[in-house]
N, C-alpha and C positions, 0 to 999 in steps of 0.2 A: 466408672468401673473401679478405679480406686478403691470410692466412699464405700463401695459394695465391698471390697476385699476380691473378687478379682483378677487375678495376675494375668490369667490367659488373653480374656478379654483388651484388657487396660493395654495388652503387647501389641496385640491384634491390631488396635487401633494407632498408636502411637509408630510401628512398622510401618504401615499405609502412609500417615502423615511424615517417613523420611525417603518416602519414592516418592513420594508429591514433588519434594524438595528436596534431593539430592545433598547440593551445596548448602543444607541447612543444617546446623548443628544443635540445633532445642531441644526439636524432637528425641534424637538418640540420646541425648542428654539426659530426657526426660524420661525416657524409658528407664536407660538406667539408675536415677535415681528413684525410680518407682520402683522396679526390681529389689532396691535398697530397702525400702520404707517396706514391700511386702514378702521380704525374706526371700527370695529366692534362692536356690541351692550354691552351692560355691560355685560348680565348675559354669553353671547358666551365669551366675550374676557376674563372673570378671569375663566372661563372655562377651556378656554384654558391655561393659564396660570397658573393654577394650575395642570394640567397636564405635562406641562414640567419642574415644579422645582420636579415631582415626581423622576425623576432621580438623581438630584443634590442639595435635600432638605437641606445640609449640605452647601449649600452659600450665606452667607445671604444677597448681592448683586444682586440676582438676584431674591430672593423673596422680597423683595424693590423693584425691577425694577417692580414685576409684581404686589405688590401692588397699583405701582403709575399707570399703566398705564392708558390710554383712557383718557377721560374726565371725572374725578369726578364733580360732583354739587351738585344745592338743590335736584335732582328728589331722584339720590341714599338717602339722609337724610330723604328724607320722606318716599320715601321706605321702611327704614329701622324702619322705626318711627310705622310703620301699619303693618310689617312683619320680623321680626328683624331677628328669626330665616333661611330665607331663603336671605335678602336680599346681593345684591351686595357688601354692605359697609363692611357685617360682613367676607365675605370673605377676600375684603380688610385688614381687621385688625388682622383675624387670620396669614396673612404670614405676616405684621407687628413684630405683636406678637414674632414669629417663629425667623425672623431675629434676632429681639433682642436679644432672648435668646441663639441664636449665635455667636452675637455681641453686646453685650452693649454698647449703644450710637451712635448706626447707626443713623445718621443723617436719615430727614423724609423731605417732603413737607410741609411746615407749613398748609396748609389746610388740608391735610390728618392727620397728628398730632393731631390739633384739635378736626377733624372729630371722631378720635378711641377714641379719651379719652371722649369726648363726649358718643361714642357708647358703650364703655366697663362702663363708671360712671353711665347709665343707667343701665347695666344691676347688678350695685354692688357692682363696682369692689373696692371702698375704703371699709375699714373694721375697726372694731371697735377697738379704744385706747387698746394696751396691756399691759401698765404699769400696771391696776387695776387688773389684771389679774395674774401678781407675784406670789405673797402671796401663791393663789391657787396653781400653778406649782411647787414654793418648798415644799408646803406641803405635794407632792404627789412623790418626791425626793425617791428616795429608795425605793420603791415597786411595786405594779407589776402596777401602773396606770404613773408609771414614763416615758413610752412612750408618754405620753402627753405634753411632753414637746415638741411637734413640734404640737399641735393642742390646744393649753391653751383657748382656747373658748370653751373646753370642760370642763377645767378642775374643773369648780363650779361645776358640774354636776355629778361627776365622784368618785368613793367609789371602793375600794377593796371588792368581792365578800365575804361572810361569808362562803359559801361553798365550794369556792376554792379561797387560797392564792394568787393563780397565776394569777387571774382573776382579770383584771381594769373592771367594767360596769359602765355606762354611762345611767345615767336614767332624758329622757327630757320629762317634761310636754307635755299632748295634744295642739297640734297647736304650738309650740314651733319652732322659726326659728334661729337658727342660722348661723349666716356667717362664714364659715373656712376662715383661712387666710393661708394654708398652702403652702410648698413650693411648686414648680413644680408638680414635682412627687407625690405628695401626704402625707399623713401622713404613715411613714413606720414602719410596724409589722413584727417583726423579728420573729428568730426563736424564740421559748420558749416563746413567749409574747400571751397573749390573751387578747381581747378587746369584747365586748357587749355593744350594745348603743342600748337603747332600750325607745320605748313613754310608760309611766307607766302612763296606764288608771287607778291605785286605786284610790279610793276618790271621783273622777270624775262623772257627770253625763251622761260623753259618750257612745253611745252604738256600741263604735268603737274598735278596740283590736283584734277583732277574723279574721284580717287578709281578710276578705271580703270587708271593704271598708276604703280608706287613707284620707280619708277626712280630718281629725282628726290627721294625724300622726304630728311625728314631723318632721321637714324639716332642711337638713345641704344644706346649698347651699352654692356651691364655687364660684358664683358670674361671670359664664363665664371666670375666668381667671387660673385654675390648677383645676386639679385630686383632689378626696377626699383621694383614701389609695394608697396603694401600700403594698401587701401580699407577704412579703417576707421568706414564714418560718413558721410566726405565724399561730393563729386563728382569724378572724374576723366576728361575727356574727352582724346580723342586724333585728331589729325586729319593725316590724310598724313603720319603720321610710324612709322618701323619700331623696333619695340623686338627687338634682338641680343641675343644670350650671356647669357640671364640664366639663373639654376642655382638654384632654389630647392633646401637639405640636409635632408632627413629632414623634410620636409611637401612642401607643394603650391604649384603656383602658380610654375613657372619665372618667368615676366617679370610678372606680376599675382598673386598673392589680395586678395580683398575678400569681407570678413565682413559688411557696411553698406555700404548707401548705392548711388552709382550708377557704372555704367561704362560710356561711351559711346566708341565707336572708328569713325572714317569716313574711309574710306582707308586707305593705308601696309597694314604686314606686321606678322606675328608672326613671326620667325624663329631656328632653331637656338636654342632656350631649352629648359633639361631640369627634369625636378622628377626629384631622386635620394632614391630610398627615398620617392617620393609618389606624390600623381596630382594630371594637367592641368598637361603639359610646359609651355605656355605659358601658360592662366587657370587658375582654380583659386577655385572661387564655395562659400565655403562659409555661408551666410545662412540663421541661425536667424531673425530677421525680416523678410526677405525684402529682394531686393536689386533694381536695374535693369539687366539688359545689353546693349547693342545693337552689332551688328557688321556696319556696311555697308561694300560695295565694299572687304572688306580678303582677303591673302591670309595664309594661314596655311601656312609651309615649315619643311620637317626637323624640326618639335618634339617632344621623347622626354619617355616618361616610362616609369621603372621598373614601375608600377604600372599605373593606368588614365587614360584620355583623352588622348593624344599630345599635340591640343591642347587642350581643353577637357576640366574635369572641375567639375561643378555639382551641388550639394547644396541643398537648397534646407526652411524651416523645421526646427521642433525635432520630433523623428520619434517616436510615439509607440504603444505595442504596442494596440488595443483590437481584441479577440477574436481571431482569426487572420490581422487584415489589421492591414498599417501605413498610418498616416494621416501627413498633413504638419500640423502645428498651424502657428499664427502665418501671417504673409501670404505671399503668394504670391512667389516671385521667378521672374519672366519673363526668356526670352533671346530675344531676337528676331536675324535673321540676315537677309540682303540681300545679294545678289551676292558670295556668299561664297566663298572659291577654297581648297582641302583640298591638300596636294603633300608627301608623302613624312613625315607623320608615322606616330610608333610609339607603341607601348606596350607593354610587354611581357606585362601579364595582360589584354588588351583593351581594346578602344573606342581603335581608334587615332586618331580624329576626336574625336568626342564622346561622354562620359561623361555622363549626367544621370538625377538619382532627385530625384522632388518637384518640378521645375518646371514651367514651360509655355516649351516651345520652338516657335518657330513659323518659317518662310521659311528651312527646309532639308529635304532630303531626308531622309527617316524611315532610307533608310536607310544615314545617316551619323550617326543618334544612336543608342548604343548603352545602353538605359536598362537596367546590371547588377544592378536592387536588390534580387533576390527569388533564394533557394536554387535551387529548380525551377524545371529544363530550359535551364538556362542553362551554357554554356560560356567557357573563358574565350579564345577565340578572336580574332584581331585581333593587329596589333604582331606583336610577331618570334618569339611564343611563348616569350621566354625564361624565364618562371615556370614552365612547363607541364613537367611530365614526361610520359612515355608512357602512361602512365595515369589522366592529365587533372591538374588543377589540386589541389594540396593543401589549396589556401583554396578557400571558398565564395566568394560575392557579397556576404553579408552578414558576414563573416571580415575580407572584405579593406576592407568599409566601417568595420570596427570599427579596423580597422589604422591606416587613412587617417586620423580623425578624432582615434586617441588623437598621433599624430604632429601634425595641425594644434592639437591642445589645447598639446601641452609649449611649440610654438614661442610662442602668442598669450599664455600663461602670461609669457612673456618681454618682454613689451611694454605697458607702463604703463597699464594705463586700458581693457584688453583682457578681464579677467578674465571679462565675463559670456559676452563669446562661447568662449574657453577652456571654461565651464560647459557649454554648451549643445553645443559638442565632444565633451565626457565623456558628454553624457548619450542623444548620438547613436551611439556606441562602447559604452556599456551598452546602448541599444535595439536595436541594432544583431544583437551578440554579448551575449546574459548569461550565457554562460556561460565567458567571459575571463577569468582570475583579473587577468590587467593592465588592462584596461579597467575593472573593478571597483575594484581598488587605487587607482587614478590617481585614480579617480572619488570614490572613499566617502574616502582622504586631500585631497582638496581640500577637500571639503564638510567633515569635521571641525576643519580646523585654520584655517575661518573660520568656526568655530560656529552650522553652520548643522547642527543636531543633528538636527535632525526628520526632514530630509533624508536624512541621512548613514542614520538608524533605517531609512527604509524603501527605502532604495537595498540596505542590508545584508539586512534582511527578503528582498528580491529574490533576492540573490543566492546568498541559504542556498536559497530554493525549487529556483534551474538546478542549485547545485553542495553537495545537502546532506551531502556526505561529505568537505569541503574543510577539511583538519586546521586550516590558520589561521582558519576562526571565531572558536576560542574564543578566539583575541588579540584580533580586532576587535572582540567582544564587552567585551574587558574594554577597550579604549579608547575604545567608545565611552561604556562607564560612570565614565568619568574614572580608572582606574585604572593607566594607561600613562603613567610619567614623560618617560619621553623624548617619547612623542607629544605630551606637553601643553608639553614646553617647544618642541615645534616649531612646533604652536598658538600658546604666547606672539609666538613669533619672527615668525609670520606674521600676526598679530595686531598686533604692533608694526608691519610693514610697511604695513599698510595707516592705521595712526596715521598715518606718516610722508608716504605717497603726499597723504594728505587735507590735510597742515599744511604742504606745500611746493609742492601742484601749481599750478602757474601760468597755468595757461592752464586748467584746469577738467575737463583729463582725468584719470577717474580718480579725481576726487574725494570721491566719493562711495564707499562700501563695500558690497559685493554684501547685506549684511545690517543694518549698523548706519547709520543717522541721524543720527550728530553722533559726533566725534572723540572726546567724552569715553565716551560707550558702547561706544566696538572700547576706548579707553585702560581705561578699565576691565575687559575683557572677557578684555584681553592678562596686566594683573598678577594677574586671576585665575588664570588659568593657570597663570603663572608659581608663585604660591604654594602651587597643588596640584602640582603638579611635583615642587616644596620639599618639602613633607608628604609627597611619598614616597620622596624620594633628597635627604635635607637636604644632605650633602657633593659636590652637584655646585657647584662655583664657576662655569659658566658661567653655571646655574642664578639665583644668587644676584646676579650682575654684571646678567643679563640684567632680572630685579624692579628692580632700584636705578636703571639706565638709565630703565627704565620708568616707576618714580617719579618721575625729575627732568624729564622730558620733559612728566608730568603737571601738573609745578608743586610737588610735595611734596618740595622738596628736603633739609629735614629727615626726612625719612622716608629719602629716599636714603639720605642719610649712614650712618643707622643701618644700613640694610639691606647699605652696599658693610662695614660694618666686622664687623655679625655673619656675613655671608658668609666672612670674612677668616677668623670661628675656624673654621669649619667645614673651611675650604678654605686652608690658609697659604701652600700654593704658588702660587695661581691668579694668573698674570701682570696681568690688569684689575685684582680685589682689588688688591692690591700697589701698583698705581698711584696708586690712588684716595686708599688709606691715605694711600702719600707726598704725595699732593697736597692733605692733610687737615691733615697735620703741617705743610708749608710755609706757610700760611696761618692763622694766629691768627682769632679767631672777632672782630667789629667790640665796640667798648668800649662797655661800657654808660653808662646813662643819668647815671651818677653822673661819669665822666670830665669833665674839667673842659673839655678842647676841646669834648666834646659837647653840654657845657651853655652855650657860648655862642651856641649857636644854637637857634632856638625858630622858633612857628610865626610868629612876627608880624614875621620876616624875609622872608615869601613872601606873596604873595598867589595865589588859589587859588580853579580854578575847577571846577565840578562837572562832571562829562561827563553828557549826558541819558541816559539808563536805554536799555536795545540797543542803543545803538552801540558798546559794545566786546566782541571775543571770539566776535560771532555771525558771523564768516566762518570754513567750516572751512580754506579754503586760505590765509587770512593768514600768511605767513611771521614775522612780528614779534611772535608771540603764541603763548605756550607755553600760559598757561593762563588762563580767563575768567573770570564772574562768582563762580566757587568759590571762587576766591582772592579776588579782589580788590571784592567786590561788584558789585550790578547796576550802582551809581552811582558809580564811584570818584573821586577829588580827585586833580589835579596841580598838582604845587607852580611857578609860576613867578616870574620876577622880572625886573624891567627894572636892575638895579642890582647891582652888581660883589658877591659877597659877599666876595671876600679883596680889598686893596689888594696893589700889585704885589709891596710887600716881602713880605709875607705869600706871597705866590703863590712868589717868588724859597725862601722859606725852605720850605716846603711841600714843594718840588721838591727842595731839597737831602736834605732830611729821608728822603726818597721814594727819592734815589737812595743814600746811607748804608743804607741799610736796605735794598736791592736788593742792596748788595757785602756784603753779611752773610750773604745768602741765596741765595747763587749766580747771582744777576745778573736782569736781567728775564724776562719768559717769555710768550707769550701763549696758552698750554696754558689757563688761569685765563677771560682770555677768550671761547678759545670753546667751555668746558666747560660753565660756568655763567651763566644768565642773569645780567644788570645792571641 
């Protein structure tokens, strides 16, 4: 049909062949790039093209390709100039977008290039100088408004509650707009953290406040280019205030997601906020332990989402198969609703209002929630239909749940101290879908490469039951019996990661490991790895850098040593090796006891005091502490002394000494510093 010219036909077919195979991605691939080759209209061909990177939204060569496609010109520009919200361009620049954040630096068409920053510099997207803004953020240093430190456009604004400690509030003038400049994800509210941003009508001669009209409120708008929060834990209330332009990439939650905790909204608007490649244009409730939401006297306008809920999309507990029904385990999360106003949202695979599977909603009309969670009899109706072909949807309900959840998993994956609900992601996209070879992947490589085996065993057991003719078992099989080098050194890597998260986190998120109990058990857990790795591809040098980092980070800095220099035969090329070596040779080993400077000092220059037994090393997020009572015993001795030990001539000649021997050796360096503990 092609060779004929064709398009209707060539669709017809190539449609067919992506409900054959659901989880297969050629076809719509291949559609699209037919589409491409036979000109299709704009708003059909990114249609279509955005329908097939829904499988593979994770490459970002192929959301480029389907950015560039067709013929861009002036029509799309003006298009977009009279209808920005709907047009062709801004599709174009959402998978732009999307790519980059994939890929940094993905080369672009110079027309198209221009075209986005163009269309995104309209919509806001520079933000205002943050240097002026300092002052505010350290001042706010150490109390509970200190989470502003990822939204300092707030932070003029922003006072510790009188009534509660714990409380940042955030109080903006009527009509007051601010630009967030936040990252991705949002501004993130942990656990223990509360925030309140509120329009404070005192003073004022508005007769705006009471939640009936936003005329008046104040406005955060993110400018078409990231999320406003992200509820990770915390509290977040919002009061007469309108959240704009927020755009959550390849998950959910245009201007909101919150995986924890609570979200209270009274007054103001949600508006023109999109979730691209998600669901829940504007919220986006995804709560394996169940969450708070309440939304009084607010109105919700224009909010898209590619997928489901225009505005709202709520998930609710970790979702669990027993016998032919699905149950919600864990607590309940409730949305309650009040004077709620619905205007012009979409979606394009349904629930252009509200999306909801697992919760209890109450004070809305039933039939403005659209609860898609079950295969049977369900359509995917609602929004602008753009998923839908003439022959109905090619995803299920429980498809496009799998879709939704492995997308909210990659992004929570990305943010510190996130990981369990990332888990409970995965294991709602395996319940969901078991028979996804990508929801299964995501799923059973997560669980492996934090040693959580058991796990990983009967998530796979699963998956052989849905898909027992699935050629890659017999890989999984041999990784999960430690037999996959590369797996095990991604293991290490990630294994090391979570060392690092526990021995630096400063504020307590995160600190803790989805499996292990104390630093020295993942640090352990990671060089074993590393060593089975080794035992079955001894000449990988990343391999070998990777054990020896891991060693010195343990405390076994002799052991490093060893490890970076027999890594070196194995591997003579390897750039770290190489380093290490040089930085081995430049440094002489300290003189022994027999040296005569060494011997003019003794213990009875010091005096010395015991430290009581657990107070060193039992914090895992102590920054100042590589390694504890292993090394150094439960009780260990520091030497101090009220009394000079060198006289100044001594110190004078010490320093000369210090610096002669610096111009020997190519001059100072503080590489030495902050490689090695002191």
């Amino acid at each position: 049909w092609v060779e004929a010219g064709s398009f209707g036909d060539a669709k017809r077919v190539l449609r067919a062949a992506a409900k054959a195979e659901p989880h297969g991605s050629e076809a719509p691939l291949a559609l699209a790039r037919t589409a491409t080759q036979l000109g299709a209209p704009a708003h059909e061909l990114l249609q279509i093209w955005r329908d097939a990177v829904e499988l593979r939204p994770w490459q970002a060569s192929v959301l480029i390709e389907g950015a560039a496609s067709g013929v861009f010109g002036a029509d799309e520009a003006h298009e977009h100039a009279t209808s920005p919200q709907s047009s062709p361009l801004l599709r174009r620049c959402d998978l732009v977008a999307a790519a980059r954040v994939l890929a940094p630096g993905t080369p672009l068409p110079p027309q198209l290039e221009q075209a986005c920053a163009a269309a995104l510099g309209s919509a806001g997207q520079q933000t205002a100088d943050r240097a002026p803004l300092a002052s505010a953020v350290e001042a706010l240093r150490g109390g509970a408004c200190a989470l502003l430190v990822g939204a300092p456009e707030l932070a003029p604004y922003a006072a510790v509650s009188e009534a509660d400690q714990s409380e940042c509030v955030v109080s903006l003038a009527p009509s007051a707009r601010v630009r967030l400049g936040s990252a991705a994800h949002g501004l993130i509210i942990h656990r223990g953290e509360k925030l309140t941003i509120m329009t404070n009508y005192a003073g004022s001669d508005s007769k705006a406040g009471n939640g009936s009209d936003d005329s008046e409120a104040a406005v955060l708008d993110a400018g078409g280019t990231s999320r406003h929060f992200l509820v990770a834990g915390g509290d977040l209330t919002l009061e007469n205030v309108s959240l704009r332009g927020g755009r959550s990439l390849l998950s959910g939650g245009g201007a909101v997601m919150i995986v924890a905790g609570a979200l209270r909204v009274r007054g103001g608007s949600f508006e023109s906020n999109r979730a691209v490649l998600g669901s829940g244009g504007a919220v986006a409730a995804r709560c394996a332990i169940g969450c708070e939401l309440s939304f009084e006297s607010v109105t919700f306008r224009a909010n898209s989402a590619t997928w489901r809920g225009g505005a709202i999309s709520t998930f609710g507990g970790v979702l669990e198969e027993t016998r032919k029904e699905r149950a919600t385990m864990g607590h309940p999360t409730t949305v309650e609703f009040s004077k709620v106003e619905f205007v012009d949202n979409s979606a394009a695979r349904g629930a252009p209002e509200i999306h909801a599977c697992g919760v209890d909603v109450s004070g809305v009309s039933e039939d403005l929630v659209a609860r898609l969670c079950k295969d049977e009899g369900v359509s995917s109706g609602g929004g602008d239909g753009g998923g839908a072909d003439d022959d109905g949807d090619r995803f299920s309900p429980l498809m496009l749940e799998a879709l939704e959840a492995q997308a909210d998993a990659l992004e929570l994956l990305e943010v510190e101290g996130l990981g369990r609900h990332a888990l409970a992601a995965m294991q709602r996209a395996s319940v969901a879908d078991g028979t996804s070879p990508t929801a299964f992947a995501t799923h059973f490589t997560f669980l492996y490469t934090r040693a959580m085996d058991s796990h990983a065993a009967a998530r796979l057991a699963a998956y052989q039951l849905a898909r027992p003719a699935d050629p890659s078992l017999s890989a999984y099989h041999a990784t999960l019996q430690n037999k996959s080098a590369p797996a095990l050194l991604q293991r290490g890597r990630t294994l090391n990661a979570e060392v690092e998260m526990m021995r630096t986190s400063s504020n307590g998120v995160g600190a803790t490991s989805l499996l292990f109990t104390s630093r020295d058990e993942a640090q352990d857990a990671a060089t074993s790895a590393f060593v089975k790795s080794l035992v079955l591809d001894p000449t990988n040098g990343d391999a070998w850098h990777d054990l020896g980092t891991s060693l010195f980070f343990a405390g076994e800095m002799a052991e490093a040593e060893l490890v970076y220099a027999r890594g070196l035969q194995h591997a003579p090329s390897h750039e770290g090796l190489l380093a290490e070596a040089k930085k081995a040779r430049a440094y002489p080993p300290a003189p022994d006891e027999s040296d005569a400077t060494v011997a003019q000092f003794t213990d009875a220059d010091f005096r010395s005091i015991a430290i009581p037994p657990g107070c060193f090393g039992d914090r895992p997020n102590a920054r100042d502490i590589q390694s504890g009572a292993e090394v150094f015993g439960a009780s260990p001795t520091v030497y101090v002394t009220r009394d000079p030990m060198l006289t100044a001539d001594e110190a004078q000649t010490a320093i000369k000494l210090a610096n002669q021997w610096a111009d020997r050796h190519g001059g100072w360096t503080t590489s030495r510093h902050y490689s090695v503990a002191t």
